[in-house]
C-alpha positions as CSV (number, residue, x, y, z in Angstrom):
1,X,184.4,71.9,184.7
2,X,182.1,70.7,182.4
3,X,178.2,70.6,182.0
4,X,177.9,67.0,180.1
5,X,180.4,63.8,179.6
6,X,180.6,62.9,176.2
7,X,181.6,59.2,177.0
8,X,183.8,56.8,178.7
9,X,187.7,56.0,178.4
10,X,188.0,52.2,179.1
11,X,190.8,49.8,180.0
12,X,190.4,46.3,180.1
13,X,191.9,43.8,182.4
14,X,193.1,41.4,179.2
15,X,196.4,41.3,177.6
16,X,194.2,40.5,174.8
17,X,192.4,44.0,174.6
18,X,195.3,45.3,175.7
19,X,197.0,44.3,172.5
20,X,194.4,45.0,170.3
21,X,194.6,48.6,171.9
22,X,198.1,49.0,170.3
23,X,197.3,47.9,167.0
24,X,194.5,50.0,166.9
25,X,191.5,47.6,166.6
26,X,188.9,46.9,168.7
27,X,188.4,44.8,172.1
28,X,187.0,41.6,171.7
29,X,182.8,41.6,170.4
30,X,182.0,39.8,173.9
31,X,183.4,42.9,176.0
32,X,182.1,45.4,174.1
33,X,178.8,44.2,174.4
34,X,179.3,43.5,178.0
35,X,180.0,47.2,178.2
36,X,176.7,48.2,176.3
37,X,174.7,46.2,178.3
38,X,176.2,47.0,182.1
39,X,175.8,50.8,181.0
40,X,171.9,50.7,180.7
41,X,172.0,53.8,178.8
42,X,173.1,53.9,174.6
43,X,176.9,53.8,174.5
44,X,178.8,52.7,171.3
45,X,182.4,51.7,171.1
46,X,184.3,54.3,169.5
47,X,188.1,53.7,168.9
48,X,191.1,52.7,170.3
49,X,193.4,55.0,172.3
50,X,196.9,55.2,174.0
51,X,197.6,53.9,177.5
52,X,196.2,50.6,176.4
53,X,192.4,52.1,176.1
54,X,189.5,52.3,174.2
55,X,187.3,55.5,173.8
56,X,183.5,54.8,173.9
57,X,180.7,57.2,173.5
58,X,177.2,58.3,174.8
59,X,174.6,58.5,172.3
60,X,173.8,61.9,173.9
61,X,175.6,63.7,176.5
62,X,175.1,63.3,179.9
63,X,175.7,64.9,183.2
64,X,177.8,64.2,185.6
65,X,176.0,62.9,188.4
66,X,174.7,60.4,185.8
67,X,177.8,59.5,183.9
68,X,178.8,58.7,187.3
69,X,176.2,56.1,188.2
70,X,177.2,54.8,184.8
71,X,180.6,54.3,185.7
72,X,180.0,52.5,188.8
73,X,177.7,50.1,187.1
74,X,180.5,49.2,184.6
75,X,182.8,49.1,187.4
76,X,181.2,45.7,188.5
77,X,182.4,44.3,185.5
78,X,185.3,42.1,186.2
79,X,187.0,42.8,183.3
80,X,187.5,46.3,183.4
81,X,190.4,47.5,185.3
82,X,189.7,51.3,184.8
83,X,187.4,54.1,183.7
84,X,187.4,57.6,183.0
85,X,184.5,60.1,182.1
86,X,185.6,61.7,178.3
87,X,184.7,65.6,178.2
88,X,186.2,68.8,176.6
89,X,188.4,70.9,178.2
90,X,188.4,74.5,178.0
91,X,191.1,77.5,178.5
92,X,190.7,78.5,181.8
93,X,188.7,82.6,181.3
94,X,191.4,84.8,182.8
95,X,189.8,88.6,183.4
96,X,191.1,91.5,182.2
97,X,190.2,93.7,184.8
98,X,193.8,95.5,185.4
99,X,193.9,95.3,189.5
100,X,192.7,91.3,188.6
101,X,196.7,90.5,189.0
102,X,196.6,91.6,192.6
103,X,193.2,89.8,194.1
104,X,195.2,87.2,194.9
105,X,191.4,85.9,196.6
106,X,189.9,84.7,193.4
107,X,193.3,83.2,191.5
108,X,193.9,79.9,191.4
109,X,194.1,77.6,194.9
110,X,197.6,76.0,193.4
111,X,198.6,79.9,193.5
112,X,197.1,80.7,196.9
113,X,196.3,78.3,199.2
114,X,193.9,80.7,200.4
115,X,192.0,81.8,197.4
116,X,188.5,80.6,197.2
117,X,189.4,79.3,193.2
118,X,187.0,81.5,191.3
119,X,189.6,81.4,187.8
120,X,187.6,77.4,186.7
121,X,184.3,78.7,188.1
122,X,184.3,81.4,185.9
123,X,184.7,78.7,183.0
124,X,181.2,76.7,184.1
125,X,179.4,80.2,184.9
126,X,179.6,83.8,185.7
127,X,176.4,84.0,187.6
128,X,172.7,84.9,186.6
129,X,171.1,88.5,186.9
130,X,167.9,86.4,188.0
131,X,169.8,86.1,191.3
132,X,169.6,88.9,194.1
133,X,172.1,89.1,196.9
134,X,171.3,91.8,200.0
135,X,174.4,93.9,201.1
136,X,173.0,94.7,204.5
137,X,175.6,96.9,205.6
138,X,176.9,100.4,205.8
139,X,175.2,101.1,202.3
140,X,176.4,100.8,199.2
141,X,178.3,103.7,196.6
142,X,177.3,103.2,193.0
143,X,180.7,102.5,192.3
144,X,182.0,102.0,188.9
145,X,182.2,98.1,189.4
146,X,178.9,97.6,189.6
147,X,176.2,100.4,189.6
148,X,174.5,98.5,186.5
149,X,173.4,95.8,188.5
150,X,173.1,97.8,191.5
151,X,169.1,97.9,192.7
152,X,167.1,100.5,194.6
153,X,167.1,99.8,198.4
154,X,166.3,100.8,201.6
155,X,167.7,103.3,204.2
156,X,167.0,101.3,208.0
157,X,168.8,103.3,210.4
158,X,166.7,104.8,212.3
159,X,168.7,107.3,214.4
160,X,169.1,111.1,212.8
161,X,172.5,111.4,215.0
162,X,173.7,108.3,214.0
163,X,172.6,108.6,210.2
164,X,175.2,111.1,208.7
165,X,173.0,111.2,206.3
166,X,170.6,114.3,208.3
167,X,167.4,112.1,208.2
168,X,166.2,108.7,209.7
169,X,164.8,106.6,207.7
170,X,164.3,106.8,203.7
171,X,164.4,105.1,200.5
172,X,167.7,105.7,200.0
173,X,170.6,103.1,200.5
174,X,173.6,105.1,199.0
175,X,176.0,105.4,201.7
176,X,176.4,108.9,203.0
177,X,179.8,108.0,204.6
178,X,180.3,106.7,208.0
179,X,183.0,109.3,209.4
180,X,183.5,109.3,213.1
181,X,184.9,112.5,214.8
182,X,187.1,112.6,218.0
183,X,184.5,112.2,221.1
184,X,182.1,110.6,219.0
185,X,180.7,107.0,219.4
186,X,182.9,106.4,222.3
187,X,186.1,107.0,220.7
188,X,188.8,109.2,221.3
189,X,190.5,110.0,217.9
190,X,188.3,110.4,215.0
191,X,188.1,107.7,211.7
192,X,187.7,108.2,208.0
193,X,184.5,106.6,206.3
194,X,185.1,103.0,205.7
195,X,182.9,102.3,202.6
196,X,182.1,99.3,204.1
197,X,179.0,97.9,202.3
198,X,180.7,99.0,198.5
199,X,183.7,97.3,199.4
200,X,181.3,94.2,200.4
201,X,179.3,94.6,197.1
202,X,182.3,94.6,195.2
203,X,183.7,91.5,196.3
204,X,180.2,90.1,195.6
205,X,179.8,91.3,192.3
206,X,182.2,93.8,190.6
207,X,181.9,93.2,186.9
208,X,184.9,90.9,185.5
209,X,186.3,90.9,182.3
210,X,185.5,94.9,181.5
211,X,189.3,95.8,181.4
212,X,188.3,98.2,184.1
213,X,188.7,97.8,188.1
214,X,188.7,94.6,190.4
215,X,186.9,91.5,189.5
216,X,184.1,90.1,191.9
217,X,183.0,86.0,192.2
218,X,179.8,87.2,190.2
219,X,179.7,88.8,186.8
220,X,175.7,89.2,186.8
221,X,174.2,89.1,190.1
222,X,172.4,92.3,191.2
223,X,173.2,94.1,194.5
224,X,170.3,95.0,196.6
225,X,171.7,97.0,199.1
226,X,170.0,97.5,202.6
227,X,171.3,100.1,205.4
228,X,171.6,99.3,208.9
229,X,174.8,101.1,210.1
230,X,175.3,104.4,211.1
231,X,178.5,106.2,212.0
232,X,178.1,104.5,215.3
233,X,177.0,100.8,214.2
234,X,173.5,99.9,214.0
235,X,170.9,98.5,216.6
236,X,169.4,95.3,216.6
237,X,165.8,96.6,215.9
238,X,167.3,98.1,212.5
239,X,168.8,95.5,211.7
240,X,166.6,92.8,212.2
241,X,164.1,95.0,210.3
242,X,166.4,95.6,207.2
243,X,167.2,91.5,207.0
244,X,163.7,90.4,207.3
245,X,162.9,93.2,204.1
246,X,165.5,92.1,202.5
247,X,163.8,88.7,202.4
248,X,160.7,90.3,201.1
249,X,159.2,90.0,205.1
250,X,156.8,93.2,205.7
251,X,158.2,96.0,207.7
252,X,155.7,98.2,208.7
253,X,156.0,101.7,207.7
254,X,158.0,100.6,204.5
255,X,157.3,100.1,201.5
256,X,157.0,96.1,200.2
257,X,160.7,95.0,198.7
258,X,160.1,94.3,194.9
259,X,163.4,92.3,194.7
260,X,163.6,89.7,197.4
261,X,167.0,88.1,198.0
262,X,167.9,84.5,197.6
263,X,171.1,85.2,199.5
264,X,171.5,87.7,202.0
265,X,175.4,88.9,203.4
266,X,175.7,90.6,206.5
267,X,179.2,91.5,207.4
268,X,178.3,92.7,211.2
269,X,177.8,91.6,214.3
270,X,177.7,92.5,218.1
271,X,178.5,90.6,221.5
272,X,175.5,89.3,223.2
273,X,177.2,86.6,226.3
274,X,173.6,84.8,226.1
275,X,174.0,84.1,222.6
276,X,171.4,83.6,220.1
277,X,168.9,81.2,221.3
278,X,165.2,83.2,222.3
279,X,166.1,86.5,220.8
280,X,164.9,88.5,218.1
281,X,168.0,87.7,216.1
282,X,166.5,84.0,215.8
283,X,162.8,84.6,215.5
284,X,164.1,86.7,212.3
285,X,166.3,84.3,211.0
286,X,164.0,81.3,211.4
287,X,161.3,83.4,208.9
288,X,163.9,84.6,206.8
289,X,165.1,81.2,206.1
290,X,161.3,79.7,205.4
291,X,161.5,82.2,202.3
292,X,164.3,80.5,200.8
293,X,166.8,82.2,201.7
294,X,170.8,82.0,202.6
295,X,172.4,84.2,205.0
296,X,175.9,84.4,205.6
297,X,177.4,85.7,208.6
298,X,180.8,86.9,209.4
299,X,182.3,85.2,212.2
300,X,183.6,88.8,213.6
301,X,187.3,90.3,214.5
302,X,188.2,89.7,218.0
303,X,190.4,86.5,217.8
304,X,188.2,85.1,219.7
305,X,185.4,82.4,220.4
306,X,182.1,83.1,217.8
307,X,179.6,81.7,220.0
308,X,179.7,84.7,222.0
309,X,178.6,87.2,218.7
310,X,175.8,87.7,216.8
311,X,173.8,87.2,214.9
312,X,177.3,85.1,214.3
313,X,176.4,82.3,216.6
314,X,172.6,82.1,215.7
315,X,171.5,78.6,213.9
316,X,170.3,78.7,210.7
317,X,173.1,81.0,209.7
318,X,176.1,80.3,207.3
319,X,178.9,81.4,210.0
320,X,182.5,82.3,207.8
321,X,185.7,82.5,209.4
322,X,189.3,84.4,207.9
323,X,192.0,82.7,206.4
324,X,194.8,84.7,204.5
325,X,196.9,84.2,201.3
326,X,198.7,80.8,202.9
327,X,195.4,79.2,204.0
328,X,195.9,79.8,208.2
329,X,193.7,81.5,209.9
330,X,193.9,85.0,210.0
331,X,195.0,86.0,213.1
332,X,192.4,88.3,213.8
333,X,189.7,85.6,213.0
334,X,187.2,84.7,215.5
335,X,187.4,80.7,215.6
336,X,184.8,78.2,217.4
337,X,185.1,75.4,219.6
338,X,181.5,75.0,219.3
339,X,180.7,74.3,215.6
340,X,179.5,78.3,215.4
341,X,182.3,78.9,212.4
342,X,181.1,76.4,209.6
343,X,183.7,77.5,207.1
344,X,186.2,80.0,206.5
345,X,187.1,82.4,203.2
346,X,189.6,84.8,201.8
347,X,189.7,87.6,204.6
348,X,193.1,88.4,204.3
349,X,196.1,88.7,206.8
350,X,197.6,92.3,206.5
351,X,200.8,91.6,209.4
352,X,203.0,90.8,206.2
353,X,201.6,93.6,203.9
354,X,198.7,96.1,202.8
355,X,198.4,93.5,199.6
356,X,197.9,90.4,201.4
357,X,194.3,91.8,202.3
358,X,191.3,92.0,200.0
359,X,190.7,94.5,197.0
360,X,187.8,95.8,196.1
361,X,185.5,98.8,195.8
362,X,185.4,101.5,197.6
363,X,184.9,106.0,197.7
364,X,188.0,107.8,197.4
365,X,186.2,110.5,200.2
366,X,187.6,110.5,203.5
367,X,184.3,111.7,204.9
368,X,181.4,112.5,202.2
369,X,181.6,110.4,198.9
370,X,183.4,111.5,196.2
371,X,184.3,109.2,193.2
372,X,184.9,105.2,192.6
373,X,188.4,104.3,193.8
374,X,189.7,100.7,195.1
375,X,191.5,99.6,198.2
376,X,192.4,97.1,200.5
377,X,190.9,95.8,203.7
378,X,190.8,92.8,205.9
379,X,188.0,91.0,208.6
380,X,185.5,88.3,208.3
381,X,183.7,91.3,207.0
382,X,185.6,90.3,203.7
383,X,185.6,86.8,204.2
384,X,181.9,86.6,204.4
385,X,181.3,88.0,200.7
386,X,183.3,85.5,199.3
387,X,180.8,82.6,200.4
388,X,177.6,85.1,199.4
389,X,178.8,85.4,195.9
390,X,179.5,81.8,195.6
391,X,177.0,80.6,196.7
392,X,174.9,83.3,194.1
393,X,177.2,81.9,191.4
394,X,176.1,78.3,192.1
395,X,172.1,79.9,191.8
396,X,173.0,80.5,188.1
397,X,173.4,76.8,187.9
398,X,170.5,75.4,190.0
399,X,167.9,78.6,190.8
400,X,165.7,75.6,192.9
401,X,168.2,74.2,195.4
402,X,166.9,74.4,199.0
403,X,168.8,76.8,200.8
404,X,170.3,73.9,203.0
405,X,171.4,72.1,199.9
406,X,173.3,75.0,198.8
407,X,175.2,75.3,202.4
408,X,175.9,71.3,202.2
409,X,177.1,71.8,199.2
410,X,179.8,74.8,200.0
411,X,180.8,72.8,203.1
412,X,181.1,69.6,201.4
413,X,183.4,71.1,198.8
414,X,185.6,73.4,200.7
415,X,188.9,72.5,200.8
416,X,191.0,71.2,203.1
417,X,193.2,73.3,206.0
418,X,196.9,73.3,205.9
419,X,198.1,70.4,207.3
420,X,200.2,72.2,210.0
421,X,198.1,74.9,210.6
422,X,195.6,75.3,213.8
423,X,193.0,74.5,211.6
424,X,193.8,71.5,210.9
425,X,194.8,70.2,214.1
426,X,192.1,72.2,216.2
427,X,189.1,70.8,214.6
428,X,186.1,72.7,214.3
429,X,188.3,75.9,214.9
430,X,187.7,77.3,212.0
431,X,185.2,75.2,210.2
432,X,185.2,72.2,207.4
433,X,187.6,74.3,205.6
434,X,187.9,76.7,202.6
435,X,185.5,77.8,200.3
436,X,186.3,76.5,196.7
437,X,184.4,78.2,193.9
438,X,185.2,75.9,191.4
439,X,184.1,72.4,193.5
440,X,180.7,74.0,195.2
441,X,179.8,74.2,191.3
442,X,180.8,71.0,190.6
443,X,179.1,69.7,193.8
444,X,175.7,71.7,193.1
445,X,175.3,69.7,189.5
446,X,176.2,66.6,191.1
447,X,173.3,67.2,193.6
448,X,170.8,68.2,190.8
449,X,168.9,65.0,190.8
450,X,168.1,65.2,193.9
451,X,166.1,66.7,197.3
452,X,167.1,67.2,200.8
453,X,164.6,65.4,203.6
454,X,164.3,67.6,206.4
455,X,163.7,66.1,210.2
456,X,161.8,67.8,212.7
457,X,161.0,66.9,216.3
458,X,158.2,68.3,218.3
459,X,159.5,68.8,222.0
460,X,155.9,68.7,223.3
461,X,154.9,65.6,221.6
462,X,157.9,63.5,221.2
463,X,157.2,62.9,217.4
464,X,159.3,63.2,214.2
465,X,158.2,64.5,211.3
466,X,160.3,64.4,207.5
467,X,159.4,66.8,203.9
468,X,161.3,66.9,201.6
469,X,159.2,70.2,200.2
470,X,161.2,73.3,201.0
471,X,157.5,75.5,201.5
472,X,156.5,73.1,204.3
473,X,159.8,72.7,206.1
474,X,159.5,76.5,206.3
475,X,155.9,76.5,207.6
476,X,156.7,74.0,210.0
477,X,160.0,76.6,211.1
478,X,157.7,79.3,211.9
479,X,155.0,77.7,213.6
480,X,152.3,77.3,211.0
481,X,152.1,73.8,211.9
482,X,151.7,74.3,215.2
483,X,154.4,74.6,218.4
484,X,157.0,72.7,219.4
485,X,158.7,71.9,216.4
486,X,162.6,72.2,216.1
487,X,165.0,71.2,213.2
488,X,167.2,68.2,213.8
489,X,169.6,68.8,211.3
490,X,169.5,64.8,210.3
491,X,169.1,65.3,206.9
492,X,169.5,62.9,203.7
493,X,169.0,62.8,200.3
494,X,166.7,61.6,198.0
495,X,165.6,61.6,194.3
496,X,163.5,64.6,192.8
497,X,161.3,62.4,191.0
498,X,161.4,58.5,189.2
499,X,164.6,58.8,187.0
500,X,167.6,57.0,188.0
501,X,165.6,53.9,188.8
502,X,164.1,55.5,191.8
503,X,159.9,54.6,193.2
504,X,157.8,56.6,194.6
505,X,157.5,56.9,198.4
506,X,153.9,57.0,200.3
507,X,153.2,59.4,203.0
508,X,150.5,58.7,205.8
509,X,149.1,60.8,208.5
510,X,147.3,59.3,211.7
511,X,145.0,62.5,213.1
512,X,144.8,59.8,216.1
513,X,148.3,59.4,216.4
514,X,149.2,62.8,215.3
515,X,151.8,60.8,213.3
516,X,153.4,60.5,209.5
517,X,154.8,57.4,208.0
518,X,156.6,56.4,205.0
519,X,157.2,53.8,203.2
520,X,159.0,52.7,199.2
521,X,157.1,49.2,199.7
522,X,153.8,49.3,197.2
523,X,152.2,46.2,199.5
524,X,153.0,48.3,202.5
525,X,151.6,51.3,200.8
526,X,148.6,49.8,199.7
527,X,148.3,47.8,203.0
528,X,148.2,50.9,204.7
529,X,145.7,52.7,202.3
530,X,143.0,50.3,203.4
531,X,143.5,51.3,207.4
532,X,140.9,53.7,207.9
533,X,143.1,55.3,210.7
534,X,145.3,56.0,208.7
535,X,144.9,59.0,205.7
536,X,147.2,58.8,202.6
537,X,148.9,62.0,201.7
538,X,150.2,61.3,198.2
539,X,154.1,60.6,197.1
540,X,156.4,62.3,199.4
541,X,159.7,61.9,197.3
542,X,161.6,58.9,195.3
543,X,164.0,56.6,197.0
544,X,165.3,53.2,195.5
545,X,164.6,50.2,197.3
546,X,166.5,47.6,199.0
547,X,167.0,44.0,198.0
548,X,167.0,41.6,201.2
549,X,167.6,44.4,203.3
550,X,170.4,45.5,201.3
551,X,170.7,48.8,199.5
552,X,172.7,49.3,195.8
553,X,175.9,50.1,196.4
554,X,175.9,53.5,194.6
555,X,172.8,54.6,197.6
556,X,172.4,54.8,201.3
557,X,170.6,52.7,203.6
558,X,167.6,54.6,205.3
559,X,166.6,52.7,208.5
560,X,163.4,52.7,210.5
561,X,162.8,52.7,213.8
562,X,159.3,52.8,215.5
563,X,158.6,53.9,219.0
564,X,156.2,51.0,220.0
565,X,153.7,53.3,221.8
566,X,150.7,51.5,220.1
567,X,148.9,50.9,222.9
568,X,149.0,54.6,223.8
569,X,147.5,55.4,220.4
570,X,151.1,57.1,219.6
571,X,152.3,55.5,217.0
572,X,155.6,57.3,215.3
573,X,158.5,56.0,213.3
574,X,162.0,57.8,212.3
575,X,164.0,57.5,209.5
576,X,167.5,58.0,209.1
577,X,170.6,57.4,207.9
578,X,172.6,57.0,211.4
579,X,173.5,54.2,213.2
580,X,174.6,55.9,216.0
581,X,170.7,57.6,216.4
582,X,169.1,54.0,216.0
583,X,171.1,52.8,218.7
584,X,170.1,55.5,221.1
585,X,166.6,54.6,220.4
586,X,166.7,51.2,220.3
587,X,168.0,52.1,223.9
588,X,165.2,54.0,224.6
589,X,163.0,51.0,223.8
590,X,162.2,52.0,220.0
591,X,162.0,48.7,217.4
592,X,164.7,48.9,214.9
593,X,162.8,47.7,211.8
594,X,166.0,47.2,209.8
595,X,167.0,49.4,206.1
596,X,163.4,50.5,205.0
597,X,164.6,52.7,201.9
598,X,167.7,53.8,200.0
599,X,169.1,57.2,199.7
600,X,171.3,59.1,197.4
């Protein structure tokens, strides 16, 4: 991958450019300026090539996202027959870690089908030490791997008997080891320590290319590691308070955290048979989230349904299933029938061998820590990292995206399933499919131009509400705005400001109606501004605009409905990008108003 095309490859549909082609002179005048002027950016032709092409060139570089609207504007052209985008290729960075050979996890997807294809990340970026990821876990060894980046956190578990550690809680997130002995915690025979949380950080973050140790998917992020389980697991009060610090949320009797994360892993989880919905788990999650932040969840271990765990079933929450080296699920893997898994990682599948699981960081003690040392494990508990540190990695490359950007943007590039495996065939088993380093990057600078509008419907009122500002979706999650509200999930995209041909879009509020409105239309607009019922707001975000009620063909119609309450003083209108939601309003006696704006 590359940040910037240099220019276009073109083939024309004549036998006479075709000719000229291979006797290496140019395409007729009349098509080259037809190419100029279709482009609407400065291009110059530059040369004939092989394969009966010609190589033009930007004046200056450009991204992909716009190279690509490029391209589909000189795609109209009737006599072009192909294009390609021109950019440099690079050797693809191989580590030099020495156990890099054997985490088969991060190799190539042609290798494994399934890796999550770190080997081309690593080529665009190896992450950004402005980005924090939480470990809340077991605790975390200063481990070789990592301890550079590794930042001081926070002790949660609250229970002396269940510490190992001879104290409750304190400032100090090294893991003391979570050694069971026969008769403790329910259990009959005794376990080693399982170095849990270090093997978690590693896969996060160990160090790559240091000819030492395992590689993680991200060279520079720094581990803030938070404790919530004991010898014996950890209780929902400790853990919801170590997420919420984790997110920089108060916890009282703790000191403030001076390192909020942006992305938050929590490889745990816990049956509850009334799932999520009303508990603490959500109340948590839905603050956490109005910070900014990303949390990824492992599925769990049970080989069974997810929407029975959590927090692993709890909305808001990037859920990850298990896949191992051939890209099935792991049969271990809890699955969902119910959209709780949304994707699925590298967790490993040990039935055919300790090396088909996941290496990474660990302690060498079997009860209290000793040194560094590697080894292998397997669980959603490993899967889960895998999506954390990508998703940190694609932070390096876009530090402002909303947090729900970021999660479209793993989904939408994760690859696809086996084509014989449950997968597959079982749709939403085990999510979209499998995280792939190398395309969420790709897909996060495609998505650079532009924001994410976020729906909301108040429950109590029967009105909609859409921001695109990722500060006042999040007061409106946690109540600030007032009760009632809930988060559709309809989303769409728009432009960040007035590039790209994109106008401004007006925003209205009614105090009688209690009720927004938006509109692209500058008579609308100003039509509106002189209603004294109704107060304008400023410029929401930028859309492009329709022409006879037809959008461009490189955008998406945005239709608009309007509930036709007037008379009740209850005016309200939705947007969206669904025919199937206009027709259950237009059921439900709304007014379809027809394609009001166009989105990316």
């Amino acid at each position: 991958m590359t940040d910037n095309v240099n220019g276009l490859i073109v083939r024309f549909s004549s036998l006479e450019a075709k000719l000229s082609s291979r006797n290496n002179r140019p395409p007729p005048q009349a098509l080259i300026d037809a190419v100029m002027s279709a482009a609407d950016v400065e291009i110059q032709f530059a040369r004939a090539m092989s394969m009966d092409s010609f190589v033009f060139t930007f004046e200056t570089p450009l991204n992909w996202s716009s190279a690509q609207l490029v391209i589909e504007r000189l795609n109209r052209l009737p006599e072009i027959e192909r294009i390609d985008p021109d950019f440099h290729h690079k050797r693809m960075l191989t580590p030099n870690d020495t156990l890099w050979p054997l985490q088969w996890n991060l190799q190539s997807a042609l290798s494994f089908a399934g890796s999550a294809n770190l080997r081309a990340a690593w080529d665009t970026t190896q992450g950004s030490s402005n980005t924090v990821v939480a470990v809340v876990d077991t605790g975390v060894r200063p481990h070789a791997d990592f301890y550079q980046r590794l930042l001081p956190g926070y002790d949660f578990v609250s229970d002396i008997a269940n510490s190992n550690d001879g104290d409750g809680r304190d400032a100090d997130a090294r893991d003391p080891g979570d050694w069971v002995s026969p008769g403790e915690c329910n259990a009959t025979t005794g376990s080693d320590s399982s170095w849990h949380g270090t093997h978690v950080a590693g896969i996060i973050a160990a160090s790559g290319n240091d000819s030492d140790g395992v590689v993680g998917t991200n060279w520079n992020a720094r581990i803030l590691p938070v404790r919530v389980l004991g010898k014996c697991g950890g209780t929902v009060a400790d853990i919801v308070d170590g997420m919420s610090w984790s997110a920089g949320i108060n916890v009282p009797g703790v000191p403030n955290n001076p390192n909020p994360a942006k992305v938050i892993n929590m490889s745990l989880g816990g049956i509850n048979p009334n799932g999520c919905a009303r508990t603490l788990y959500q109340e948590a999650i839905n603050l956490i989230k109005s910070k900014g932040v990303l949390i990824i969840v492992a599925a769990g271990n049970d080989n069974t349904e997810a929407a029975s765990f959590v927090p692993a079933t709890c909305d808001g929450v990037m859920t990850v299933g298990a896949v191992g080296p051939t890209g099935y699920r792991a049969s271990y893997s809890n699955y969902s029938k119910q959209f709780k898994v949304d994707i699925s990682a590298p967790g490993g599948d040990q039935r055919f061998g300790e090396e088909y699981g996941i290496l990474s960081s660990v302690n060498s003690g079997a009860t209290f820590p000793q040194s560094s040392d590697h080894g292998y494990k397997q669980g959603t508990s490993m899967a889960a990292p895998h999506v954390a540190g990508i998703a940190s990695l694609a932070l390096a490359l876009d530090e402002k995206i909303a947090p729900e950007l970021l999660q479209l943007s793993l989904l939408l590039a994760s690859r696809s399933f086996p084509d014989q495996s449950t997968c597959s065939t079982d749709y939403p088993l085990c999510g979209l499919g499998i995280v792939d380093a190398e395309n969420t990057l790709k897909a996060v600078m495609a998505l650079k131009p532009y924001s994410l509008v976020y729906e909301f419907f108040n429950v109590d009122s029967k009105h909609y509400f859409r921001t695109s500002n990722a500060d006042e979706s999040a007061y409106v999650l946690i109540g600030f705005a007032g009760s009632g509200w809930v988060d559709t999930q309809d989303y769409f995209l728009v432009w960040r400001d007035a590039s790209q041909g994109a106008v401004p879009v007006c925003r209205f509020y009614s105090p009688g109606a209690n009720s927004h409105f938006f509109t692209a239309n500058v008579q609308e607009c100003e039509f509106v501004k002189s209603n004294p019922d109704w107060r304008y707001e400023g410029i929401a975000y930028f859309v492009k605009q329709p022409v006879d009620g037809v959008c461009p063909a490189d955008t998406r119609p945005i239709y608009r409905a309007y509930n036709n309450r007037w008379m009740f003083n209850d005016s309200n209108h939705r947007f969206t990008t669904d025919m199937g939601v206009i027709d259950e309003l237009v059921a439900n006696k709304w007014v379809f108003e027809g394609v009001a704006m166009c989105g990316a």
